[in-house]
N, C-alpha and C positions, 0 to 999 in steps of 0.2 A: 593774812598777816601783812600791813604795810608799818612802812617806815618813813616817819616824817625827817626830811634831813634844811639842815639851815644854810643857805645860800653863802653867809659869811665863814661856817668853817668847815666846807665842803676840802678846802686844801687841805686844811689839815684833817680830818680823816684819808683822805686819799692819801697824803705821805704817810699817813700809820699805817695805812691794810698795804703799801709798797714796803714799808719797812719788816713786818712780821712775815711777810708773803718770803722778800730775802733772810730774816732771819730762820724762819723753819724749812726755807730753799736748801739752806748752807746748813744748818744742823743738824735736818736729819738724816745724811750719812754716818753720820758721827753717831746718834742716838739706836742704829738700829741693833739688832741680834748681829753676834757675830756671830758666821757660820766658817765651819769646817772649807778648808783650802778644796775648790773642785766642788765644792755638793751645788745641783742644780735648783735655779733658782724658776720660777715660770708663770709668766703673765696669764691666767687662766682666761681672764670674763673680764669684760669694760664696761659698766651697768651707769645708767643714767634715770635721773629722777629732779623733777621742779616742785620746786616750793615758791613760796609767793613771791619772796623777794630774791633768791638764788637759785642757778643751775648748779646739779651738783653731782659731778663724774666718777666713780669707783672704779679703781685701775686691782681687780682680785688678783694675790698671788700666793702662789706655794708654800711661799716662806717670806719676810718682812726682805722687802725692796730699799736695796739702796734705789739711788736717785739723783741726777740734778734736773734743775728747771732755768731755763731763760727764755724770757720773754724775746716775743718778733713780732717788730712792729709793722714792716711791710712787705706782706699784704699781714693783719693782725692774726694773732696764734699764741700760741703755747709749745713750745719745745723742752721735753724730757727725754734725759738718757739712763738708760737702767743696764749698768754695766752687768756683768758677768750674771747674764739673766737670758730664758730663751721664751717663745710666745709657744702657745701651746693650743695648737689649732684655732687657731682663734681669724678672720679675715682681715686682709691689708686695709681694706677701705670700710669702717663703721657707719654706717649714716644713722643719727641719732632722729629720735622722734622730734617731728616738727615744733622748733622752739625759738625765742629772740637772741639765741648765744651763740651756741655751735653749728657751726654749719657742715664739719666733717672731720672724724678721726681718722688716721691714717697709721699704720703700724710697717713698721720693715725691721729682719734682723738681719746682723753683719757683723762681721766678724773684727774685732781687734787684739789689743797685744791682751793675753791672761784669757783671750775666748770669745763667747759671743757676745753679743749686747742686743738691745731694745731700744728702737727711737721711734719718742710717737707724739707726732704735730697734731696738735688739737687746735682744727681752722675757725676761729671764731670771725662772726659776721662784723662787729668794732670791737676796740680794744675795752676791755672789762675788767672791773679790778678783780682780782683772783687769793684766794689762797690754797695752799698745798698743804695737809699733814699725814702722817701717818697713824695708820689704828690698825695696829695689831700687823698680820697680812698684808693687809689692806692699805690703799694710798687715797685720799680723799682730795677731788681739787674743786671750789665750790666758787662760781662765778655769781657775782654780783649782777643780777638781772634788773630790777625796779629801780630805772627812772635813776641809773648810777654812771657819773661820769665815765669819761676816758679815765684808764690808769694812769697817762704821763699828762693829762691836759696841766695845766697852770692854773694856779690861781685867779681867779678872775678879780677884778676893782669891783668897788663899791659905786661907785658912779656910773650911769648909765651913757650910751651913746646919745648926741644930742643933736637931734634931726635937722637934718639942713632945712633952710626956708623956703618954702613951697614958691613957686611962680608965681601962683595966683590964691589969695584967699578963696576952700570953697565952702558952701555952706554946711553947714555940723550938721551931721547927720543923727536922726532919731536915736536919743540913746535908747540900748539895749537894754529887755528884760533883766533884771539881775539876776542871775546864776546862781542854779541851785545845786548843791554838793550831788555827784551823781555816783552810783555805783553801779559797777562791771556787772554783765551779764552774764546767768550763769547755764538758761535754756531756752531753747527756741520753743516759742509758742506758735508761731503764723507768718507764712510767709504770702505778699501780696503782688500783684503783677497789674501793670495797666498800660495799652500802648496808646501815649498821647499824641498830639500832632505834632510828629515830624523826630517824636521821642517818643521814652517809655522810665516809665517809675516803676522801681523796686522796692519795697518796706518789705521788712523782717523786723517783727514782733516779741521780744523778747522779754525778761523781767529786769532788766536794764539796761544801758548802754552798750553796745558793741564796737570795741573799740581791741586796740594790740594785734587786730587781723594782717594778713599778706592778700596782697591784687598783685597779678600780672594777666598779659595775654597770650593767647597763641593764634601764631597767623594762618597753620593751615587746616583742611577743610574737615569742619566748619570750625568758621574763624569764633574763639571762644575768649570772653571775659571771667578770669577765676578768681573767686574769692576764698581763702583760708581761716575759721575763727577757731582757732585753737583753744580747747578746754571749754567747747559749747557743746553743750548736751540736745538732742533733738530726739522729739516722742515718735518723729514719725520711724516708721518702720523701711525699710530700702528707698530707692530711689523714686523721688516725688517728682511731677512732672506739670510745666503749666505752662501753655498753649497759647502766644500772644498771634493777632495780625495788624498788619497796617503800622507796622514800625520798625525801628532796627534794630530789634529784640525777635526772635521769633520764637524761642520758646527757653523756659527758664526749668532747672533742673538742681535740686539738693539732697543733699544723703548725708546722713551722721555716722561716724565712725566713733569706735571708744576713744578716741585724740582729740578729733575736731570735727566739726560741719566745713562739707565745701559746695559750694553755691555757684556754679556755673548759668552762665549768661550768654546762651547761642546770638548771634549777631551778627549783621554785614561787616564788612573788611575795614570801611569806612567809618565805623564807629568804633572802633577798639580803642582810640585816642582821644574819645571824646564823652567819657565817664566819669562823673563824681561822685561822692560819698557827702553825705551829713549825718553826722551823730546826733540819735535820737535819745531822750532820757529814758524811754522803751522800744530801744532798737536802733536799727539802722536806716536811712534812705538813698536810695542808688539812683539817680539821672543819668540816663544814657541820650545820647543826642541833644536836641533841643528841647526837650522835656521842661513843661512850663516850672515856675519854682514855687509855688502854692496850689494854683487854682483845680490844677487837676492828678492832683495827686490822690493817690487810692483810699484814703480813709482823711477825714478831718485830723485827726491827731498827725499825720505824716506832713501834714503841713509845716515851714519853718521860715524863719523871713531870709529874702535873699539875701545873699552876700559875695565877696567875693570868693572867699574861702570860708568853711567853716571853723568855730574855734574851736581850739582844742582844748582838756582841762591838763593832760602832760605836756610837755615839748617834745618834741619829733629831732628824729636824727637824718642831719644828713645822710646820705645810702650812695649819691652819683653825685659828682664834679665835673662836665665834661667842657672841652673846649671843641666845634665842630664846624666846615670849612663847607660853606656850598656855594652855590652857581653864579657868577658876575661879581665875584670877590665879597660876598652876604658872608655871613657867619652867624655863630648863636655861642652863647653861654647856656649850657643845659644842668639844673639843677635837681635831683629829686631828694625828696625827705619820705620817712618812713609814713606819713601822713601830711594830707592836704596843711597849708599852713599860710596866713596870711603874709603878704608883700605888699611891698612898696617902692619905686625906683624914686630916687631923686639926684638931682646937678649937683655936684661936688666941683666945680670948675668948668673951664671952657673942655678938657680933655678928661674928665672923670665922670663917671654913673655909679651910683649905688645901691647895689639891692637889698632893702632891708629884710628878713626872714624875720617873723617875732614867732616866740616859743619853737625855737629849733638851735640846736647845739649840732658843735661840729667837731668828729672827731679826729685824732692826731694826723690820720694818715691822710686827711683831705687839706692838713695845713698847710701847706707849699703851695705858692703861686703859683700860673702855670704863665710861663715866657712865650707870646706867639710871635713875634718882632720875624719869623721864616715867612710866615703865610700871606698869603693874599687874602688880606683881612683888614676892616679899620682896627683890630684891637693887638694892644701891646702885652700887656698885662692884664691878666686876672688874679687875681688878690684874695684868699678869703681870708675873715677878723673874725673872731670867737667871745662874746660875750657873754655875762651873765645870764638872759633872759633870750637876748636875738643872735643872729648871725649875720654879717654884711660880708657883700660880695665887690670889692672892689675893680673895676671894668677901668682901665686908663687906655686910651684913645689915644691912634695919631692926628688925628682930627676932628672936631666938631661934627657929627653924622649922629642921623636918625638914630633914636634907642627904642626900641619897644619888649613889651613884655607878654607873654601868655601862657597860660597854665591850663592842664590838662591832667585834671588827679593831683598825682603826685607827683608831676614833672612842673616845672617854671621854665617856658622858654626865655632868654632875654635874646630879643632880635636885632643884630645891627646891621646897619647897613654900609652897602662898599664905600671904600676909601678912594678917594686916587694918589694918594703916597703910597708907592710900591714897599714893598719888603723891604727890609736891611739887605744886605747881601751877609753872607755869611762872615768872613772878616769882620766887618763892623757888629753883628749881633753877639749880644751879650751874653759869656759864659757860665757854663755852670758855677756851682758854687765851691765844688772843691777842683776850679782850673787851676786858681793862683798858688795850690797848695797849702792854702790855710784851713784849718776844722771851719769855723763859722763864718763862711767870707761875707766879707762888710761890702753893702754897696756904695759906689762911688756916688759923687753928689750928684754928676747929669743924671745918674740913669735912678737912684732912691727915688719912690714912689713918694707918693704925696703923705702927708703927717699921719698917724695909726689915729684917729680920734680916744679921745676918753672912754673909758672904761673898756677897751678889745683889746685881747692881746694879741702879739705879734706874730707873724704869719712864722713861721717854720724857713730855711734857707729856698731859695727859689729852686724847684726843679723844673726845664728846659721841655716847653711839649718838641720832639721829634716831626719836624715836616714829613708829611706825608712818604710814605716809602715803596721805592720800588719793587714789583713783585720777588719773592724768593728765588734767589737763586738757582736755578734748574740743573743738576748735576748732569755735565758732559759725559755722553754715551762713551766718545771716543777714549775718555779719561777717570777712567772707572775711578780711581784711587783718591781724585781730587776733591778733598775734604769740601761739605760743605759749614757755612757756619750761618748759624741760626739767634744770635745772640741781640739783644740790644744795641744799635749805634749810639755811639756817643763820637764825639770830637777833641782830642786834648793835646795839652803843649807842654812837655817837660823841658829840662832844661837842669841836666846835672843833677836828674832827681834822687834819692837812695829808691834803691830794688823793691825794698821791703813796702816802704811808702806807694810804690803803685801799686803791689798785690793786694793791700788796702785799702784803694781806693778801688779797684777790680771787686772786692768781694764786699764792698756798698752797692757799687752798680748790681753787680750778679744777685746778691739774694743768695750765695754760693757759699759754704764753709770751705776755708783755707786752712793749711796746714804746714809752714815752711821749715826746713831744717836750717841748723845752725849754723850749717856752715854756708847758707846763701848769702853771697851778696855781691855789689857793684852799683852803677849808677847807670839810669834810662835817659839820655837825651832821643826825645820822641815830638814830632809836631804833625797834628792831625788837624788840618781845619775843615776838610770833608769828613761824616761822622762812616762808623765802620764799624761793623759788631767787635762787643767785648771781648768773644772767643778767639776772633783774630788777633785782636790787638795785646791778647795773654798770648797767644802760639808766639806774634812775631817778639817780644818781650823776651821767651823762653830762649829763643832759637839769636838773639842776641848776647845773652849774658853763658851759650852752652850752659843750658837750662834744662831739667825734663820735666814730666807730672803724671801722676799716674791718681787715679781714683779708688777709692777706698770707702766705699757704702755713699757716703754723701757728703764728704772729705774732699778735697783738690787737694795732695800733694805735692810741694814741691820739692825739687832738689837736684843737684846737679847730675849731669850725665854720668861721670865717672862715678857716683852714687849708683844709680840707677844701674850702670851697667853689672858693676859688681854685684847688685843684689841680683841682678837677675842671673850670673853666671853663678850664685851662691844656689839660688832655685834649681836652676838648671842639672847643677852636681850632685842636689838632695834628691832631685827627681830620679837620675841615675844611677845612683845608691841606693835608692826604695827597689826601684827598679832589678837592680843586681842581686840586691839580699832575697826579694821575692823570685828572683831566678833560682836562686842556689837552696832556699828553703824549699823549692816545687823537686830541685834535683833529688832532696835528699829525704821527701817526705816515699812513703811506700808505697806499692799498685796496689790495686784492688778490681775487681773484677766485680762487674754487676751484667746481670742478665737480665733485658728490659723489653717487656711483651708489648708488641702492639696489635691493636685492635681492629682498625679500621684503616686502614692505608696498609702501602705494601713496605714493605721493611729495607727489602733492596733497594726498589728506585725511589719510594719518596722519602726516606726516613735518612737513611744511609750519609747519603750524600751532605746532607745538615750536621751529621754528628762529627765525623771527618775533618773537617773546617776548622773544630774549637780542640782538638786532641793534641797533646804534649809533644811537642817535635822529640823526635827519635824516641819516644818511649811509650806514647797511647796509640793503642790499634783497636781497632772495630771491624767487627764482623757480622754474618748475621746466618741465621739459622730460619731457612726456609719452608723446613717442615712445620715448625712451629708460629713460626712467623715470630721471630723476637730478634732483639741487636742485642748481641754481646760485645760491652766496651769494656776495656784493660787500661785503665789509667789511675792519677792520684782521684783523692777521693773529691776536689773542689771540681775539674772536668769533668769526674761521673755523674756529681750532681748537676752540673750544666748541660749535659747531654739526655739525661731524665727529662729535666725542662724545659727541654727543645721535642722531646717526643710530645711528651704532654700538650704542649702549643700545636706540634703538627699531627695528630694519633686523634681526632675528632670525629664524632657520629656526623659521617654525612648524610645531608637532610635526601630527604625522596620528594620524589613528585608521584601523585597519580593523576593520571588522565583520562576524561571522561571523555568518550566523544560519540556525536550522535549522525549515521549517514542516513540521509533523507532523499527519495526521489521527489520531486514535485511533477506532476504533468497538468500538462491545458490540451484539449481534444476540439477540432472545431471539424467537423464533416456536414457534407450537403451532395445529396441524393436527388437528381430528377430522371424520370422516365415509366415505362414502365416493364412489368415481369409477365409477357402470358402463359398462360396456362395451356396445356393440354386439350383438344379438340374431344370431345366425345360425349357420348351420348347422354351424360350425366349433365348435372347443370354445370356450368357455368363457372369456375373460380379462378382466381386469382394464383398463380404457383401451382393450380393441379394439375396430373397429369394429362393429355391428349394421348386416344388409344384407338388408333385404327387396325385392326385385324389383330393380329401379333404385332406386332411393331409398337416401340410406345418410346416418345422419344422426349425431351427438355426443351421450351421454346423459352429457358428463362434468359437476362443478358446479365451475367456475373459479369463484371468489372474487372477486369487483371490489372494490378498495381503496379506499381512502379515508386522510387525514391526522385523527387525530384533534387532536393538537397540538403547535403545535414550541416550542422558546425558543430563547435564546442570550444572554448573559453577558461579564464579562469578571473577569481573577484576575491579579493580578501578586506574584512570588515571586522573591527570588534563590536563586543557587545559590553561594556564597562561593568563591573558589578554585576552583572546578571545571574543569577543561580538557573544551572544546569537544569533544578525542577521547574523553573520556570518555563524552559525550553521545553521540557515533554509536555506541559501543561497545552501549551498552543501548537504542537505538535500533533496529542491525541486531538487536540479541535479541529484540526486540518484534515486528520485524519477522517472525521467524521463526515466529512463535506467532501471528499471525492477528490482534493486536489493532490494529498500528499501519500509518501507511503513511507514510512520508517525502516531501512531495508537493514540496520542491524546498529547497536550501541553498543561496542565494545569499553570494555577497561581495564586498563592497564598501569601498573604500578614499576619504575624504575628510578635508580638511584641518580642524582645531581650529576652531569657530565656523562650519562651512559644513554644513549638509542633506544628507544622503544621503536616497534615496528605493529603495525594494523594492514592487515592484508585479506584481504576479501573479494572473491569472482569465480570465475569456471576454467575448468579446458576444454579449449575446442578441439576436435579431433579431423585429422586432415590427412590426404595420401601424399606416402612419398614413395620415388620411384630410384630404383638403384638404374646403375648403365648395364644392367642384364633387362630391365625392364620387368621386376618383381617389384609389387606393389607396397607397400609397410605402411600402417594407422599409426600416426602420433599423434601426439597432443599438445596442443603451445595453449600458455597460462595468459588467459585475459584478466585483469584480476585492478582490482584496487588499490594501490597501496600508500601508505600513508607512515612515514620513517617522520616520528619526532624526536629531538637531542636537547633535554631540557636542562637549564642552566642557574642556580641559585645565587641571586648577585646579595651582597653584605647587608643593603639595605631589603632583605624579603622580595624582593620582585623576580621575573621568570623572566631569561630571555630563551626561547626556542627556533633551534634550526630545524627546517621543517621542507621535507619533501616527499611532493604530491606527485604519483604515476597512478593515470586513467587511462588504460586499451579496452578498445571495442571492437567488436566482429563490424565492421560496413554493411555487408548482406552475407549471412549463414546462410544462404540456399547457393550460393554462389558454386562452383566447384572445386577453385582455388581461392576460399573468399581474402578475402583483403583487410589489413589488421589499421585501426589509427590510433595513434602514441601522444600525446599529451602529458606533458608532465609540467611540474611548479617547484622553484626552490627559494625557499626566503627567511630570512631570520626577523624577528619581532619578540618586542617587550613588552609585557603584560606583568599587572598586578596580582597577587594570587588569589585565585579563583573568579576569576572576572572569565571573559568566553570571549572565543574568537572563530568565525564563523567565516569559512572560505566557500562562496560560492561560484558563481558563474560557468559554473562545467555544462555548458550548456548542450544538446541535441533537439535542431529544428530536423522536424521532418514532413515531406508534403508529397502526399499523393494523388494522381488526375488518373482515372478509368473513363474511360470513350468506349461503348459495345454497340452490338445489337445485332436485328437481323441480315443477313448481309443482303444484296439490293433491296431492301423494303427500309433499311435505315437511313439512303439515300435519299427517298422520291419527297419531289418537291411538295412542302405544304404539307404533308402528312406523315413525313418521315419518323419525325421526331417519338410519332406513338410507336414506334418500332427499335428504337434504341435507349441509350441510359448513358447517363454521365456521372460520374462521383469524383466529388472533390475531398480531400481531407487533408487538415493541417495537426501536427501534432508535434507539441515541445516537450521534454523533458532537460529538465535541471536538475542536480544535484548540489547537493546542499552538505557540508559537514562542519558540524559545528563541538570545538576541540574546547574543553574546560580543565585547566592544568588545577592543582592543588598541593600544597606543601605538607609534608608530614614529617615532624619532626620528633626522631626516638629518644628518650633521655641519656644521658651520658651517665654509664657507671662506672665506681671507682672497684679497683682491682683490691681484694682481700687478703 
């Protein structure tokens, strides 16, 4: 559904949907149900929905809402207050499905005189003409979305601006295809990709134009172009994906949602800014880089003739107005519109430039000149003028200098270049518009800008761009107290002003709701020609006229001190009268006694002490009963119940651990044997190890090797094993086992409670003489033994941290007669995840032994000795391995019957 509207009586529509808008503002308090003194009223649900020509917001409530509405125009919005009303779970901040109106609901309640109330700022992206009514419950507010002015713009003339005369005649250019009526797209059919030289073309295929979308970028990685087409439908199914090389596109990505298709465009950094769009009559086409403008574009149909911008069949809104200050006194004027838009700069004078915008409207809150006369800049003023069909950008110069222009999307740079006429100084530059104290300040003849041409109308009073500003103030360590202020600088000069007159001009600057009592007043002589935040310049203001202010939801109260104090000493007296009666009411209410079992903790030291704390001076006592394990508390009945809910909090199933752990010997055996073994002499043949028997006599001519330790160590190595399950461990375990290297020498497990010792202990007693001072012998036995003390710890977030200590004793040599013991032990705390494995190794024992035998002189003799004795080497390690897997076990918590 559209709406054709007629250029000449666009005013008046706009002053009717402003008049009705305040007529059912203002009447429907008046109109609603009257309800009962005290009955609650409550915002439930804020539902939103688009229709072709309007957004349109449903504010659900309990019962018929009163209300007011006023508009705010900067930054543009919507402001309602819904007195003696409460929100009902509902969230501060709405963000409404992507749309051209709202850009965010905000909700806060607070409190005033009769109770609470409801304010709720509906941020819209420009000002929209709006209505508000009530139905039923329900409050309807329904923004004009198609191609509909600002609500306060003006009327525009009938006569068009008339272009200044070109420098030089050029030659007319090919007229244009004539234009045929297009219609909006409603689904994506194909979307096409092609990386040209040095660019890349984008087509999206659709069953008509693509047009009402959002493009922005993001610059980090990877740097992406997005595009938004809201209420386009697309067949494909998830996200689609196409693959360029050889350009600044590297791969192109879109996906449909029930809202919109969004179309992202992967890209180097260097092309984010260097993207355009033309509207196809089926479809879209996207130029990223230098992407040719016909010839190689992805399909014959994508083709379009070049231009500078494409045209549009709506006008486009201004979105950004910027004034920007760069390097060797350069500057820029930076324009964007909601879509690409034809321009044109032309000479207005030796000190004027103008940028023409055709089909682009400009709304209320960009109409203020912007004052640069601080910067080091050629430019003085920038100007914008509002007409019917264009927008011009008035640029007045302190100089004759370079202008240029360049566009990229949907930005227009205008370029100027430095000046050498320095800045104003401050004194001489030109004041806001409410310095002199007047509402509309007129400008003086030096400084009025050059004639508004026909048919634009007239900029808005000038607001001052702020020169550049020093970093934020840094709050002094040494001076904790020392306010900081964060507000707007401005500059101003009274001179006998009334009170009242700057707090309103404070809450123009601020954006701030004021509220002054009756009985404020005086006059501000104040002269500020260095600018100074507002905050300051309201505190120093206060503290002049013995002033105070206090905040009230989103309110700036004022009023004087002796106000202020009184009410607070009035608070202060109510506070200690609540205070007093709730003393005397706890005196006089009766005890009661409850008897409160707990479960899991212990009653005397953990419990006790918590309950003690909250108990009625000189009349609640607590006790507790150890056989049972429960507290008996003796108090009013609002302390027994707070002392139940302090068990309850502290009376919790503590969690357990079990731990699995697995002790593993490893060994490595290396031995080497040379020589030989003879055998016995006798009359039988001949072997190797047999006996030799002469007579009776039969004796061993073998050479056994008597050993020896050459020497041992032992160590310690801790290591996790992240995630690893425990069966994964026996798995390669039994494999080790199978292959000679390992021996699993026991897997204990053991289950204990969050904060309590478990203990793993495994080994022998060796058994050893002891001798009294009579010289009587006595067998004891000292404990060689394993052991292994873990204290496992359950942190809030599920993880284990365990104290863990390892004692390893070994016998040195058990043939010894007094053998010799060595001690080894490890203590170390670590956090682990539950069930993940932590594997302490390094317990190491090297051992090596060397045998030299044989026969005695016949082992000696030179050159043949060697067949008469024997040598053995042998190397042999053993490590130990233990590898500990905690695990959480948590019991369910039962309620008592």
């Amino acid at each position: 559904m559209t709406t054709q509207r007629h250029p000449r009586r666009n005013w008046k529509r706009l002053a009717l949907i402003a008049a009705l808008a305040a007529v059912v503002g203002c009447a429907a308090p008046a109109a609603q149900q009257v309800t009962a003194p005290g009955a609650d009223r409550w915002i439930t649900d804020v539902v939103s929905r688009e229709e072709p020509t309007h957004l349109v917001l449903t504010v659900r409530g309990s019962r018929p809402l009163d209300y007011t509405a006023r508009e705010q125009r900067e930054p543009a919005g919507l402001v309602l207050l819904f007195p003696a009303t409460g929100l009902d779970r509902l969230q501060e901040t709405i963000q409404p499905p992507d749309n051209p109106a709202v850009e965010a609901i905000r909700l806060s309640e607070f409190q005033q005189e009769g109770g609470r109330a409801v304010r709720m700022l509906i941020a819209l992206k420009r000002s929209l003409a709006h209505e508000v009514r009530a139905e039923g419950s329900d409050l309807v507010i329904r923004f004009a979305t198609a191609d509909a002015a600002p609500l306060t713009a003006a009327g525009p003339k009938e006569t068009d601006l008339q272009p200044a005369p070109a420098p030089a005649p050029a030659p007319a250019p090919a007229p244009p295809p004539p234009s045929r009526a297009t219609r909006p797209a409603t689904t994506l059919s194909r979307v096409e990709a092609d990386a040209a030289s040095g660019g890349a073309v984008i087509r999206l295929q659709a069953d008509g134009t693509l047009e009402g979308f959002r493009s922005f970028t993001m610059a980090e990685e990877p740097p992406r172009i997005v595009f938004d087409f809201p209420g386009l439908k697309s067949p494909f199914r998830g996200e689609q994906r196409i693959g360029l090389t050889g350009g600044p596109v590297s791969r192109v990505r879109h996906f449909g949602s029930p809202e919109k298709v969004r179309l992202v465009l992967e890209t180097r950094r260097d092309a984010l800014k260097s993207y355009r769009t033309e509207p196809l009559e089926d479809g879209l086409l996207i130029r990223v880089g230098d992407a040719p403008q016909a010839a190689e574009a992805p399909s014959p149909a994508a083709a379009v003739p070049a231009a500078a911008a494409p045209k549009a069949e709506r006008p486009a809104w201004i979105n950004r107005l910027e004034f920007a200050e760069e390097e060797g006194g350069r500057s820029a004027v930076i324009v964007g519109t909601t879509h690409p838009v034809d321009h044109e700069l032309v000479a207005a004078g030796e000190r004027e430039v103008r940028l023409r915008l055709r089909q682009a409207r400009l709304p209320e809150k960009y109409g203020r000149p912007l004052i640069t006369t601080r910067f080091e800049s050629a430019v003085d003023r920038v100007t914008p003028l509002a007409g019917p069909t264009e927008t011009v950008i008035s640029v007045q110069l302190r100089e004759k200098v370079e202008v240029t222009t360049e566009q990229e999307g949907n930005l227009i740079r205008l370029k100027v270049a430095a000046s050498s006429i320095p800045p104003k100084p401050y004194e001489g530059a030109e004041p806001p518009a409410w310095k002199a104290g007047a509402a509309p300040a007129v400008l003086s003849a030096a400084a009025a800008p050059a004639p508004t041409p026909a048919g634009l109308s007239a900029a808005a009073p000038a607001r001052a761009v702020s020169p550049p500003r020093a970093a934020s103030r840094v709050e002094n360590l040494s001076a904790p107290d020392e306010k900081v202020y964060t507000g707007e600088k401005i500059a101003l000069d009274f001179y006998d002003t009334d009170i009242r007159n700057v707090f309103r001009i404070l809450q123009e600057i601020s954006g701030k709701n004021f509220a002054i009592d009756k009985n404020v007043t005086g006059k501000v002589t104040l002269a500020l020609q260095k600018p100074v935040p507002w905050d300051q310049v309201l505190d120093l203001v206060l503290k002049m006229n013995q002033l105070g202010m206090t905040r009230e939801g989103d309110i700036i109260r004022i009023a004087t001190l002796a106000t202020l104090q009184q009410e607070e000493k009035l608070r202060q007296a109510q506070l200690k009268a609540e205070q007093e009666a709730r003393k005397q009411e706890e005196e006089g209410e009766p005890l009661v006694t409850e008897y409160i079992p707990v479960n899991y903790s212990n009653a005397k030291t953990d419990v006790l002490p918590h309950v003690t704390n909250i108990l009625t001076k000189e009349r609640g006592k607590a006790s507790v009963d150890e056989r049972n394990n429960q507290v008996i508390v003796t108090d009013i009945p609002e302390k027994v119940r707070q002392a139940k809910a302090i068990v309850a909090r502290i009376d919790r199933v503590t969690p357990q651990v079990i731990i699995e752990a697995r002790v593993v010997e490893a060994t490595s055996n290396f031995t080497r044997e040379i020589g030989f073994d003879w055998g016995t002499i006798s009359v039988n043949a001949f072997k190797i190890g047999g006996a030799l028997k002469v007579g009776p006599t039969a004796f061993r001519a073998d050479n056994i090797p008597t050993t020896f330790t050459a020497n041992n160590s032992i160590g310690f190595n801790f290591s996790t094993l992240f995630g690893t399950n425990i069966s994964i461990i026996d798995a390669k375990l039994a494999a080790s086992e199978l292959e000679g290297k390992s021996n699993v020498i026991s897997s204990p497990k053991i289950i204990t409670l969050s904060g309590r010792k478990a203990t793993i202990k495994q080994g022998l007693e060796v058994p050893y003489q002891e001798r009294d001072s009579s010289g009587n012998s006595t067998v004891r036995f000292k404990n060689v033994d394993l052991l292994l003390d873990v204290t496992p710890n359950i942190s809030q977030d599920r993880r284990i941290v365990m104290n863990i200590l390892l004692t390893k004793n070994d016998v040195i040599d058990p043939t010894a007669k007094e053998p010799a013991l060595s001690t080894n032990e490890a203590k170390t705390e670590i956090l682990v995840e539950d069930g993940d494995t932590i594997v302490i190794g390094g317990i190491l024992k090297d051992t090596k032994r060397l045998a030299d035998s044989g026969i005695p002189g016949l082992r000696k003799l030179p050159a043949v000795g060697w067949l008469f004795r024997s040598e053995k080497i042998e190397n042999q390690k053993n490590e130990l391995l233990i590898f500990i897997t905690p695990r959480i076990i948590q019991l369910e918590q039962r309620k008592l019957t």
